[in-house]
KEBABA-167331 format. One record per atom (N, C-alpha, C, O, CB): residue in one letter; x, y, z. Coordinates in steps of 0.001 Angstrom, whole numbers, plus 500000, padded with zeros to 6 digits. Atoms other than C-alpha are relative to their C-alpha. Glycine has a CB too. Layout:
! residues N
AXYZ
...
This chain:
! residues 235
X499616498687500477
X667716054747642325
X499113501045500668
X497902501018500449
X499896500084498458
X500270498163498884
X666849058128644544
X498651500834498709
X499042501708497935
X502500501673500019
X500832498962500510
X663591059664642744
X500467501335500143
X500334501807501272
X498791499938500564
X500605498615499543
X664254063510641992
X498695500265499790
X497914499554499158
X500602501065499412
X501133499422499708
X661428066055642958
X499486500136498610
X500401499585497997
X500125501260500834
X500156499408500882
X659845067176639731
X499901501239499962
X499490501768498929
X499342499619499598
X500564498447499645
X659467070587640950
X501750500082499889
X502173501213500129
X498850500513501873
X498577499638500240
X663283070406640402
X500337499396498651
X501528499550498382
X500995499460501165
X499656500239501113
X663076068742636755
X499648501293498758
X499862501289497546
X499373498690499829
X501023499066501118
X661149071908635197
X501069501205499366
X500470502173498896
X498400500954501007
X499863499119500739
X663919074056633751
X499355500243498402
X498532499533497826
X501142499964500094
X501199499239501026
X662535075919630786
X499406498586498937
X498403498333498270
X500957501583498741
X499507501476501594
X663692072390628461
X497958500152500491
X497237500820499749
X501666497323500541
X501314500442499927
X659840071516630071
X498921500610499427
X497858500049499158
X499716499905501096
X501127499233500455
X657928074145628837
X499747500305498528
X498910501043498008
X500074501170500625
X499353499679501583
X659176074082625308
X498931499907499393
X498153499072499855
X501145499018499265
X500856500147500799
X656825074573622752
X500276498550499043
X501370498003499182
X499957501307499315
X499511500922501245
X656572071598619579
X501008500807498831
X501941500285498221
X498519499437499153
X499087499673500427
X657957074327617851
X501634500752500049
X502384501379499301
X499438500211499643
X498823499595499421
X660733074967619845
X501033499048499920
X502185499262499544
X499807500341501270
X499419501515499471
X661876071466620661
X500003499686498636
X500829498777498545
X499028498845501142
X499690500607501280
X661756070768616953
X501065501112499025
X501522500747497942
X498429499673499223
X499166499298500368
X663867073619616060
X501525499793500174
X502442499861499356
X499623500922500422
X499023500229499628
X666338072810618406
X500573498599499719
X501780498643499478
X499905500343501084
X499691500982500989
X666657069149617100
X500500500171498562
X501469499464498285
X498984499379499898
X499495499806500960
X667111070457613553
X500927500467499970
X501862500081499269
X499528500368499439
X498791499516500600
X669276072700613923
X501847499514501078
X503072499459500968
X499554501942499940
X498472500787498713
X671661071240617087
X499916498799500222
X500549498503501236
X500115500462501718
X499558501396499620
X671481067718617164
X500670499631498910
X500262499737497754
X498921498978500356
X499450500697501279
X674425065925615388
X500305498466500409
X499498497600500073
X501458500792499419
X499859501824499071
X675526062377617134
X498876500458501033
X498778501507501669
X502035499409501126
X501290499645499241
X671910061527618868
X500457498516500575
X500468497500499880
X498244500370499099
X499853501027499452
X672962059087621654
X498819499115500534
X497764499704500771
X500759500318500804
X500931501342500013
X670900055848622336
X500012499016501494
X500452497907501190
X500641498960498641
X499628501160498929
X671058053749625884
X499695499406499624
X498826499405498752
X499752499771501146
X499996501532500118
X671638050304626123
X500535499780500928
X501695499510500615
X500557499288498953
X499218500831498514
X672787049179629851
X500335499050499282
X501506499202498934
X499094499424501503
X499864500499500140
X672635046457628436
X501672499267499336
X502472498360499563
X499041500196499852
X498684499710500884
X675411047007626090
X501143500960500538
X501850501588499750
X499544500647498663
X499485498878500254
X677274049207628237
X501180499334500904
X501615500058501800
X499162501443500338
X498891500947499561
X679981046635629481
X499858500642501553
X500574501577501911
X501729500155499072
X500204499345498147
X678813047431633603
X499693501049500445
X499664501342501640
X501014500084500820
X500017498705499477
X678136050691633354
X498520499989500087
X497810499163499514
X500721501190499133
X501696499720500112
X674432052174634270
X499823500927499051
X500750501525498503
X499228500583501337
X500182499262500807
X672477054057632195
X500164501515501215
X500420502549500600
X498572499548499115
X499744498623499153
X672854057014634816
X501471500249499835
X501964501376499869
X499606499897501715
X498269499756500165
X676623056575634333
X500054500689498238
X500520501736497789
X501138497994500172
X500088499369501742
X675904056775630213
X500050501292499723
X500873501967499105
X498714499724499244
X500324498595500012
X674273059823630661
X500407500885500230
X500108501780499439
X499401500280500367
X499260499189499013
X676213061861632886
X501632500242498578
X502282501262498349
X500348498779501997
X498832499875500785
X679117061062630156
X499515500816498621
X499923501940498328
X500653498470499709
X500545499247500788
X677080061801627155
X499698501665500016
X499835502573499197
X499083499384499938
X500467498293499548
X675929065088628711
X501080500612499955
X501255501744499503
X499357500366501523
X498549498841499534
X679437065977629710
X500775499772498731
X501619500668498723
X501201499498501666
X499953499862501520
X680381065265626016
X499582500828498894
X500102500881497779
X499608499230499677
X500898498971500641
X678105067737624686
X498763499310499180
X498563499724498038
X500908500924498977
X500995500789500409
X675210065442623875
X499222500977499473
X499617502009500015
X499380499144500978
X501130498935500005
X672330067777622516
X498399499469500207
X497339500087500314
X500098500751498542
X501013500745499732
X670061065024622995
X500015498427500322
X500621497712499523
X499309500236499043
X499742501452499835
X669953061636624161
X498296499299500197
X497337499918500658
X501167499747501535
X500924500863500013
X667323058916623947
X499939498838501190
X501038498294501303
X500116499496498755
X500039500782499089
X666357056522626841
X499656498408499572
X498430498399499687
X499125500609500871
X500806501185500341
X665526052651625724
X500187498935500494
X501002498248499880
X499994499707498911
X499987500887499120
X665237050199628104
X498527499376499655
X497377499806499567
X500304500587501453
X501217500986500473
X663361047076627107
X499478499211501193
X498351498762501405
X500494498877498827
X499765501112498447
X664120045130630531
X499311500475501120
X498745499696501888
X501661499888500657
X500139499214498455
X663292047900633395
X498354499542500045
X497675499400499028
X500377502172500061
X501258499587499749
X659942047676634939
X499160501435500042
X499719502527500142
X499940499551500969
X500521498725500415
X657365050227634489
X500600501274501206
X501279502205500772
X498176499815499946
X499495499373498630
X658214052058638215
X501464500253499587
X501786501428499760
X499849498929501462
X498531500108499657
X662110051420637649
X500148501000498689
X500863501986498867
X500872498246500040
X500328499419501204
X661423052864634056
X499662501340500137
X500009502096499230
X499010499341499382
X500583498941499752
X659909055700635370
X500794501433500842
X500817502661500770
X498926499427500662
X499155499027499269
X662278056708637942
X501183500412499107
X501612501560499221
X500521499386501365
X498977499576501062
X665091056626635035
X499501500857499471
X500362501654499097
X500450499154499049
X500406498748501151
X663078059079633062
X500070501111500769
X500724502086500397
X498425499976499245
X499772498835499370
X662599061327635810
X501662500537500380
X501666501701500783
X499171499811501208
X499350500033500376
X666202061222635755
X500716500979499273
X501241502054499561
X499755499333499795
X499802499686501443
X666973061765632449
X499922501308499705
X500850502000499286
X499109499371499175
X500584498743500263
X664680064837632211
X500591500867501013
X500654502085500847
X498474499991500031
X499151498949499206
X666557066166635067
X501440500691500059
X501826501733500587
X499988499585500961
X498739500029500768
X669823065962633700
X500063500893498842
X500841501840498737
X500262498678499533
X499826499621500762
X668785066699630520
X499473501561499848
X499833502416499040
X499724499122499374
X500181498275499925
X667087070056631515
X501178500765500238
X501668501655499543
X499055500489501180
X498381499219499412
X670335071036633626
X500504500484498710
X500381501646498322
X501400498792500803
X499284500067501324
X672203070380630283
X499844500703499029
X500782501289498488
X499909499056499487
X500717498745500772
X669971072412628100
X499308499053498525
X498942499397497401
X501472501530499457
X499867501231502045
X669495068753625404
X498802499566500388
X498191499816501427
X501519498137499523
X501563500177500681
X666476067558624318
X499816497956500607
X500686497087500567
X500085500377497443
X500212501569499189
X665083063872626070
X498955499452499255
X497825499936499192
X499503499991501751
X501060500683500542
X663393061540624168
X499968498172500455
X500869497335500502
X500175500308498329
X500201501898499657
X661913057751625202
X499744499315498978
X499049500033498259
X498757499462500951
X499795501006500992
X662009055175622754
X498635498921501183
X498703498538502351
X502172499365499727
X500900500043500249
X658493053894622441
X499016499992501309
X497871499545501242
X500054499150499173
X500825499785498819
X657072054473625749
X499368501093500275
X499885502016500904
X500590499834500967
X500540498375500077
X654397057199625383
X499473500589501300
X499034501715501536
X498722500172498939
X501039500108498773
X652962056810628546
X501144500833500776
X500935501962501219
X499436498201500710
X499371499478499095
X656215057350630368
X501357501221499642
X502320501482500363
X500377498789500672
X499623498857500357
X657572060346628189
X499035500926500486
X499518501982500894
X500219500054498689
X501014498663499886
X654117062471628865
X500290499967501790
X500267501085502303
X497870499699499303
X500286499485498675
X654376061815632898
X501038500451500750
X501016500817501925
X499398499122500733
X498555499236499222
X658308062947633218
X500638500877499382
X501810501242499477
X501150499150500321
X499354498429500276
X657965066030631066
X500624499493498912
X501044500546498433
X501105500857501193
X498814500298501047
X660134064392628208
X499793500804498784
X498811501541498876
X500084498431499543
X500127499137500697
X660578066143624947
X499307499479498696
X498688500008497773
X501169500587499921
X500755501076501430
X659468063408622512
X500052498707500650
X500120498363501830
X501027499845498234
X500351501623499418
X659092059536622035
X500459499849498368
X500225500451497320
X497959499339500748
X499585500856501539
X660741057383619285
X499040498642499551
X499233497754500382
X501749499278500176
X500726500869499943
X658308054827618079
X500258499444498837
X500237500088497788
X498840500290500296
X499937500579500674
X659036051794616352
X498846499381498756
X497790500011498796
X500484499507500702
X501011500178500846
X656895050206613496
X499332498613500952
X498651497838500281
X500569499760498256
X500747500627499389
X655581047984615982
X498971500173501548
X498254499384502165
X500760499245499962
X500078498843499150
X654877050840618585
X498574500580499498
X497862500409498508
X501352501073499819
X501844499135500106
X651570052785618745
X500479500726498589
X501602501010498174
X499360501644501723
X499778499181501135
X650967054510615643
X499858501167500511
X499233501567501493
X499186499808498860
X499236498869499748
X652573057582615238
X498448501573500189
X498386502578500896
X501379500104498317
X500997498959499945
X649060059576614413
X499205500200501213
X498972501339501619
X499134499803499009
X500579500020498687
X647212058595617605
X500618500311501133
X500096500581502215
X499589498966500232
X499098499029498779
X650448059808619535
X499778501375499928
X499360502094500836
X501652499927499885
X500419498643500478
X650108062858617866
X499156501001500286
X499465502164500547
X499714499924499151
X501293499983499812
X646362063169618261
X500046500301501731
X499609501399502075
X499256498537499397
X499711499435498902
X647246063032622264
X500940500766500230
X500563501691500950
X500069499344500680
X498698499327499714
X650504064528622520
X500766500924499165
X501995500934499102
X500808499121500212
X499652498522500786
X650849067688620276
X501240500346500047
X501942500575499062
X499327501232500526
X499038499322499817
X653451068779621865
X501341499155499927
X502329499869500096
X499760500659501147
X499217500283499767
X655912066059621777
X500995499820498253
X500420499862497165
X499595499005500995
X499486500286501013
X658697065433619161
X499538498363499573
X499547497568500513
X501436500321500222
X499797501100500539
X658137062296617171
X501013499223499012
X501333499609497888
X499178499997499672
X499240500979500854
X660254059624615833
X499349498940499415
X498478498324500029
X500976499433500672
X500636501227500497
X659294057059613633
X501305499218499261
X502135499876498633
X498631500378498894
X499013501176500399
X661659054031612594
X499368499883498262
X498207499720497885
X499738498250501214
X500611500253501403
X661778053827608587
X500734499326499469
X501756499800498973
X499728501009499141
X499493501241500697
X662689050419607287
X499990499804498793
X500914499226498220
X499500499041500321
X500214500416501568
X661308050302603859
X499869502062499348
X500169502860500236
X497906498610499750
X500100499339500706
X660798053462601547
X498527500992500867
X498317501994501551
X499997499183498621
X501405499576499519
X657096053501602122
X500142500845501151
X499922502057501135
X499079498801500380
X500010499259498813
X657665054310605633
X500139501158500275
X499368501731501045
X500601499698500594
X499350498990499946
X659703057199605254
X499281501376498844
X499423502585499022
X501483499416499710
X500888499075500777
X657398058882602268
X498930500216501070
X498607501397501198
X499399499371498514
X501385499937499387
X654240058176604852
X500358500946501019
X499527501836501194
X499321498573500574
X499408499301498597
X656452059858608152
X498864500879500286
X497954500700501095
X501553500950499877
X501083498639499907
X654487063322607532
X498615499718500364
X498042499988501420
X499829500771498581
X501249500841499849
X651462061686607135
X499206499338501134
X498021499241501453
X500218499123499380
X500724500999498838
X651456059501610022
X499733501255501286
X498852501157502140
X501332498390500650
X499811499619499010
X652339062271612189
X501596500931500823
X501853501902501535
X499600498883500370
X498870499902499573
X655785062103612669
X500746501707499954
X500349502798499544
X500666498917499184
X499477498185499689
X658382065096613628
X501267499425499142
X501796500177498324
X500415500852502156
X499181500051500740
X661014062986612233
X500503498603499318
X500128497835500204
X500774500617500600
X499932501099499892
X662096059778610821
X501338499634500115
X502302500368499899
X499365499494499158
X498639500693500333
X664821057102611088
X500406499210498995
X499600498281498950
X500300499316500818
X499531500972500862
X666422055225608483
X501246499376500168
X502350499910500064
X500001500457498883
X499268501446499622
X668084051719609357
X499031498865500280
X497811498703500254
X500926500126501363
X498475500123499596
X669494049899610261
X501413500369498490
X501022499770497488
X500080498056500617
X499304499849500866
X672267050791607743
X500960498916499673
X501334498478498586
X500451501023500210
X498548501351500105
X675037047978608762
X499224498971501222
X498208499043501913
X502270500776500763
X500749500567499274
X674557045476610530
X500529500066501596
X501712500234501893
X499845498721499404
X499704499248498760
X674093046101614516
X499760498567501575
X499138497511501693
X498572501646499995
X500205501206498952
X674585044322618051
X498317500372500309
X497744499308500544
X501237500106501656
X500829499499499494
X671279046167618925
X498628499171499583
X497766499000500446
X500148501340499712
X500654500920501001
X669106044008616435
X499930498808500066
X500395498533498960
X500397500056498979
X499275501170499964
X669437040302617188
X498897499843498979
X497948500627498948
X500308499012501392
X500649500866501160
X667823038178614102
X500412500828499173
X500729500025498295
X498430499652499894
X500790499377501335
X667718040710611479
X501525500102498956
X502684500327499307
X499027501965500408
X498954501056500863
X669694039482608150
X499892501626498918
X500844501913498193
X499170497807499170
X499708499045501385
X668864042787605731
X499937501173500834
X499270501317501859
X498789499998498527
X499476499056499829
X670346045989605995
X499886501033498915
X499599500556497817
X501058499659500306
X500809498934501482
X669536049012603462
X501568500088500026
X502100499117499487
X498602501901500160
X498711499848500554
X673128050057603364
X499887501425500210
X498944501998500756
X500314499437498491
X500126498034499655
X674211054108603309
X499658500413498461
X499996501495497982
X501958501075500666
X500385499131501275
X672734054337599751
X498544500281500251
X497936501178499666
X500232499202498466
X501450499674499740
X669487054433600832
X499679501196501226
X498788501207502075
X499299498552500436
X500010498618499159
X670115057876602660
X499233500849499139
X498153501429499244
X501518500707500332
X501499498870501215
X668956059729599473
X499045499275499509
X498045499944499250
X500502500786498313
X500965500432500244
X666924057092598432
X498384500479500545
X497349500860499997
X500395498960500242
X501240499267498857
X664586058005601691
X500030501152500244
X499024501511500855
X499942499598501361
X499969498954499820
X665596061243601850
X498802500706498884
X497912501536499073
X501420500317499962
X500597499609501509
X664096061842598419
X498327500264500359
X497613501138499867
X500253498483498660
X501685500400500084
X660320060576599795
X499444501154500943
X498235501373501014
X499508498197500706
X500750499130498868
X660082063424602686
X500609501248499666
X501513501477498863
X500238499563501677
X499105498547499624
X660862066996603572
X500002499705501493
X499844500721502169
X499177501765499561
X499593499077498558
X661424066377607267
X501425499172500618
X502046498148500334
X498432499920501448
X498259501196499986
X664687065449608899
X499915499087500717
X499309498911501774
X501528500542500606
X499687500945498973
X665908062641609702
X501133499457500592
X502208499967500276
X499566499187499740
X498891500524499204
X668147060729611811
X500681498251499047
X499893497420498596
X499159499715501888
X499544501543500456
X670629057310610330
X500037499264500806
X499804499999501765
X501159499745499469
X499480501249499007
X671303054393612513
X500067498528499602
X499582498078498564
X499119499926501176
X499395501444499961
X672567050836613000
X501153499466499381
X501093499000498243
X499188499224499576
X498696500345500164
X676126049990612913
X500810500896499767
X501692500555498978
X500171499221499190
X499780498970500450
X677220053048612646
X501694500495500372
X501684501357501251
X498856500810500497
X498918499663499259
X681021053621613414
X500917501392500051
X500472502305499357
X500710499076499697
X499679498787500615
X682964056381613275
X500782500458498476
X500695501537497890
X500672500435500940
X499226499680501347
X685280055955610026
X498532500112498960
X498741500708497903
X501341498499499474
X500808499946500994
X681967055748608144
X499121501732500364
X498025501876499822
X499001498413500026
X500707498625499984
X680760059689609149
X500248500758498927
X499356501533498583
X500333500811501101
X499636498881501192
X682662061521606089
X498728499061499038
X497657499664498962
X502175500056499214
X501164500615500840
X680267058761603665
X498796500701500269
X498235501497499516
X499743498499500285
X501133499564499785
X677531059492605434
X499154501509500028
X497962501778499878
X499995499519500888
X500025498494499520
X677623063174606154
X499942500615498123
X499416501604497612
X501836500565501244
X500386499417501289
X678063063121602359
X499109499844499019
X498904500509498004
X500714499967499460
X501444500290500687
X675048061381601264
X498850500588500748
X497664500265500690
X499693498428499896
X501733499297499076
X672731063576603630
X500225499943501012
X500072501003501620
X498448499287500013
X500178499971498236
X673140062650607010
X500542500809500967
X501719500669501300
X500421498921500571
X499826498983498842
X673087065367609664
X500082499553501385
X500334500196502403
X498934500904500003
X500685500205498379
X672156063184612457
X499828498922500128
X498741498349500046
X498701500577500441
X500109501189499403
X673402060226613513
X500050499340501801
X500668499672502813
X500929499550499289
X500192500416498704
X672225058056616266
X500996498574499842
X501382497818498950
X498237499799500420
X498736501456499751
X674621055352617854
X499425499562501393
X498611500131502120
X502147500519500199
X500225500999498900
X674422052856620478
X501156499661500723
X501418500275501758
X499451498779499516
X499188500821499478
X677252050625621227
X501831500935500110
X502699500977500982
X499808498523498919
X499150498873499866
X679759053421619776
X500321500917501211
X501369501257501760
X499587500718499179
X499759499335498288
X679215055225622865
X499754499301501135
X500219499588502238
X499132501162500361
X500267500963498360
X678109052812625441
X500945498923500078
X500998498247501106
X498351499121500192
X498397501392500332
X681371050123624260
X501110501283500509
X502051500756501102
X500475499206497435
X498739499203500602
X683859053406624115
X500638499757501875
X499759499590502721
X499587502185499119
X499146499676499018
X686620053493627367
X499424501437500326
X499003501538501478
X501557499898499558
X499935499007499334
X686030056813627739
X498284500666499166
X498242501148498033
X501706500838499812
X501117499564500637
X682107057769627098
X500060501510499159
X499691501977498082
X498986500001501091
X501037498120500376
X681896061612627201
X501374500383498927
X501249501312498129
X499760501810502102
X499141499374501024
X685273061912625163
X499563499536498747
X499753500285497789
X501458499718500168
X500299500848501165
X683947059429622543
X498724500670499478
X498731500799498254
X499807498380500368
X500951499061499924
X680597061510622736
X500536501236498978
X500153501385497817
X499785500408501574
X499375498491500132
X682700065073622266
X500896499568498161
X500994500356497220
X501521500490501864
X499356499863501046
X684708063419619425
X499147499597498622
X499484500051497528
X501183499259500235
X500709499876501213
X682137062343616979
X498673501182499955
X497979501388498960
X499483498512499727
X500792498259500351
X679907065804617611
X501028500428498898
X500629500541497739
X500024501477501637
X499522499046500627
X682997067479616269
X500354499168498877
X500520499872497881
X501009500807500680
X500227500153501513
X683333065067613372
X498920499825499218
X499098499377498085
X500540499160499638
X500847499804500736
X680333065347612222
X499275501425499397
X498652501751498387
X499369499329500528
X499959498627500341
X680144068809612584
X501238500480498663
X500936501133497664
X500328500733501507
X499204499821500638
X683286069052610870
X499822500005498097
X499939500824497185
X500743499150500645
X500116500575501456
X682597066805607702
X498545500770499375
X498290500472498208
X499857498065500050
X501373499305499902
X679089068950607664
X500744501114499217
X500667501073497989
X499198500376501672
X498894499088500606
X681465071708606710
X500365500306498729
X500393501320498031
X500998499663500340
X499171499095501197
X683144070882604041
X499058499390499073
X499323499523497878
X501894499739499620
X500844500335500967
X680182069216602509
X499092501132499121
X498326500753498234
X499202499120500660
């Protein structure tokens, strides 16, 4: 893959303040797309992206478990170049190292991922995600650091191999209840289940396979923005 310059990734997206980049997450991200080459029946994640974006993505997440650090690196620079063009917000899924050296806007970090406070502690400026499995997690978010949390898996997901328990979509207000900051749903997430969800809290779901399985990415992209926007509505 063709390194761009970075002196050509720096629209403004780079200069964003924490409280800029966390503004614009609250108030414009509604479907928060997820790579998975893996999952994306032949397609690359440069193909993903390009669809997502042209879907109206407002943010997409990078997570590649497989790439090497270099190959990893050149995707981000990428990403951030795209996603500046675009005007959406770029976040890496738990790689802190290689969100701070391609400009990215945050980092999603799992509960087995650096803790969230010592990201923090270096990286002020970036958005944080934190994965919230149990309750606890999701009361501590603030605490640790975090900008925002996740709660899932909800159903059960290809993305997950082993894992047998699932919170379900009642545990949207359950965890909602423990924080004030927002968060994002995920795992298994399809589209007939957005009116449920949208009506127990959720502003901001992330998907995987939904968009990286769909025939047509960036329309499949474009059509659950506007139902989630929609059902947002009449809630």
């Amino acid at each position: 893959m063709a390194r761009p310059r970075t002196a050509e990734n720096g629209s403004n997206m780079n200069s964003r303040t924490y409280q800029e980049r966390l503004e614009r997450f609250i108030r414009a991200v509604t479907v928060y797309p997820v790579s998975c080459e893996a999952l994306a029946d032949g397609r690359t994640d440069a193909e993903w992206l390009d669809a997502v974006l042209a879907g109206g993505a407002r943010i997409v997440q990078l997570r590649d478990k497989l790439a090497s650090d270099r190959a990893l690196f050149d995707k981000a620079l990428l990403f951030r170049q795209k996603t500046s063009q675009a005007g959406a917000l770029f976040i890496v899924n738990n790689r802190v190292d290689i969100a701070l050296v391609t400009g990215a806007d945050g980092v999603h970090l799992g509960n087995s991922d650096l803790p969230a406070d010592a990201v923090r502690a270096l990286a002020p400026e970036l958005i944080i995600g934190v994965s919230a499995n149990t309750q606890e997690q999701a009361a501590s978010a603030r605490a640790r650091g975090a900008s925002y949390f996740n709660i899932g898996p909800l159903f059960a997901t290809a993305t997950k191999a082993g894992l047998t328990n699932f919170l379900g979509p009642e545990a949207i207000g359950e965890f909602a209840r423990l924080s004030d900051l927002p968060f994002t749903v995920m795992g298994g997430i399809k589209l007939h289940h957005v009116p449920e969800l949208t009506a127990l809290g959720a502003r901001r779901i992330a998907v995987v396979t939904a968009l990286t399985r769909a025939a047509d990415m960036a329309a499949e992209t474009r059509l659950w923005h506007e139902t989630i926007q929609q059902n947002l509505r009449h809630d």
